[in-house]
N, C-alpha and C positions, 0 to 999 in steps of 0.2 A: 376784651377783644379776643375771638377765637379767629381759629382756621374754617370759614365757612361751605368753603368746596371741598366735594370728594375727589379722592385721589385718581389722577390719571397716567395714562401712559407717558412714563419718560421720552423712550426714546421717539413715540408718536408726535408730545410735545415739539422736539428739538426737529420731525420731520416737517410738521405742518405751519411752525412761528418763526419765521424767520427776520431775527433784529442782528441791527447793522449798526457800526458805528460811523455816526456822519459827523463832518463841522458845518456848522453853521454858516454859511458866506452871504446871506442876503438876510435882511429884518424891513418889512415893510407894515405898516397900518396895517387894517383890515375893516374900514367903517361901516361897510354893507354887510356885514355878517350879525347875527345876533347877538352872538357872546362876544365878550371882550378878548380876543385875539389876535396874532399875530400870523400872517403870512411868511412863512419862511422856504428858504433854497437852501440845502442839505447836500452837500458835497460829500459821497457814500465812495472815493477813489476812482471808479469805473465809469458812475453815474452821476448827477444830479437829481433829487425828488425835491419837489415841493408839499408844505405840510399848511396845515391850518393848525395852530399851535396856543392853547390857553395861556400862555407866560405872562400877562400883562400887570397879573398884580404885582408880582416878585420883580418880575426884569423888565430895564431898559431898553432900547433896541442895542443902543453900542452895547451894555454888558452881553448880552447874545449872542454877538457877534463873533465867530472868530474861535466860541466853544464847541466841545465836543459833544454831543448829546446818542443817547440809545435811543433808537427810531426799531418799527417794523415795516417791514418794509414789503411785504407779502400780502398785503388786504384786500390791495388794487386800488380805484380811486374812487372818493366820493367827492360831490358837487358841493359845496358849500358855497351858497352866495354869488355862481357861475366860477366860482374859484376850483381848481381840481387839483384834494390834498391826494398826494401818492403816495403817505408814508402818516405810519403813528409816531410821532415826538415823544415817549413814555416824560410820565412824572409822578410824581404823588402830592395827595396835600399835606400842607401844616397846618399849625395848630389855629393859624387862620381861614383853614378853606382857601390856601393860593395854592398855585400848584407851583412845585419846585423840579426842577428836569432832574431827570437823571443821566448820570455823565461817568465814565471811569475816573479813577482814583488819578491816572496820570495819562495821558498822551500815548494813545495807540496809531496806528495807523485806520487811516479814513478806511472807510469798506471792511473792517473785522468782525467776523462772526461774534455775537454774544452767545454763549452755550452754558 
């Protein structure tokens, strides 16, 4: 595995991507959507978004619940399934193809900048 992108502008980066840290307050299905996903409300301190969110193979709705996840919050919204996610729930996969969220290490306050 390499580094497959060229390098760009830091501080452009940190102007134009804007992630936030939410908790999770809502986990609902999502049966009309293609992929196996979850419908979530994202408690961002200020605001609430809602996301369309791949977690199903790894998480239950209770384990979701309640956690803290890195979201983006700057994309605007896309329609999925007449569903309007407002925000990216970041994860990556494992060694299975699920995707696993990403979260801080301990308990920040809802709405902090990730930089």
């Amino acid at each position: 595995m390499g580094i497959d992108q060229s390098d760009i502008d830091p501080a452009q980066f940190l102007t134009d991507v804007e992630m936030r840290i939410g908790e999770v307050i809502d986990v609902n299905p999502f049966p009309e959507a293609r992929k196996d996903v979850y419908k979530l409300r994202v408690d961002f301190g200020d605001t609430v978004l809602q996301s369309a969110a791949g977690l199903t193979d790894n998480y239950t709705q209770a384990e979701l619940l309640g956690r803290q996840v890195v979201a983006v919050v700057n994309l605007g919204t896309v329609n999925i399934a007449g569903f309007e996610s407002q925000c990216l729930v970041t994860g990556v996969d494992d060694e299975s193809g699920n995707v696993v969220h990403l979260q801080p290490e301990r308990s920040v306050e809802n709405g902090t900048r990730v930089y």
